[in-house]
N, C-alpha and C positions, 0 to 999 in steps of 0.2 A: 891332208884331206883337200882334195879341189875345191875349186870356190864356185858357188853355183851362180852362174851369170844373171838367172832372177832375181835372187836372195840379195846379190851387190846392187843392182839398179834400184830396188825398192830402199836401200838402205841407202845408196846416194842417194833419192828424190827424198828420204825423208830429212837428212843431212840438211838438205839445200831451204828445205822447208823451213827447219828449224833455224836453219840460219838467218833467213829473215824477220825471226821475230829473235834475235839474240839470243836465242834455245831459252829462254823466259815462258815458261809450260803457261804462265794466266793467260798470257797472250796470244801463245797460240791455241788453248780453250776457248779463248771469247773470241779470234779468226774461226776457228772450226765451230761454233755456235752460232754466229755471223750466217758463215756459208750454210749452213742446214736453213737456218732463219729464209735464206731467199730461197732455196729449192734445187742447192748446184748437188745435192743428194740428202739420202733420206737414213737413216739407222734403222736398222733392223733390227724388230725386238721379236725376239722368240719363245716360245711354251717353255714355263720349267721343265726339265726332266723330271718321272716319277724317280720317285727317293729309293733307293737300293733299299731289298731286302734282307743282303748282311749284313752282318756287324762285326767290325772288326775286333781280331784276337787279343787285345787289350781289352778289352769292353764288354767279355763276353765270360766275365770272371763271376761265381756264383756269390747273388747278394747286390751285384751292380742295381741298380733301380733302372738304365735304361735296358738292358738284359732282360728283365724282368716284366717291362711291358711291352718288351717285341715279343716275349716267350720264345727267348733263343737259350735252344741248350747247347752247352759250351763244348768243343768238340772232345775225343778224348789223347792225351797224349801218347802216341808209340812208343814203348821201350824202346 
């Protein structure tokens, strides 16, 4: 598989990053909480998505209680 020349430089800058805090994650949480703190960027918080209407075929066995208050009927199996 090639190597996509984005995916490498984002992975060295993040390499190099780490390296400065001794890959020790507190540290560089409370460096990246630092930087938000003055303004050098901001997180983006987005809308939950609406919650899916199906339910998965495990879950959807007659008698389940969450089955039961989606009122999903379970589908049926092919021969």
């Amino acid at each position: 598989m090639a190597k996509d020349p984005i995916v490498e430089e984002v992975r060295r800058i993040r390499r190099r990053y780490a390296e400065r805090f001794n890959f020790d994650l507190d540290a560089i949480y409370a460096d990246l909480k630092e930087r938000e703190r003055r303004g050098e960027f901001s997180v983006v918080y987005r809308q939950p998505r609406p919650a899916r209407t199906t339910v998965a075929a495990s879950q959807q066995r007659p008698g389940n209680r969450l089955t039961e208050r989606l009122q999903v009927t379970p589908k049926k199996r092919r021969a």
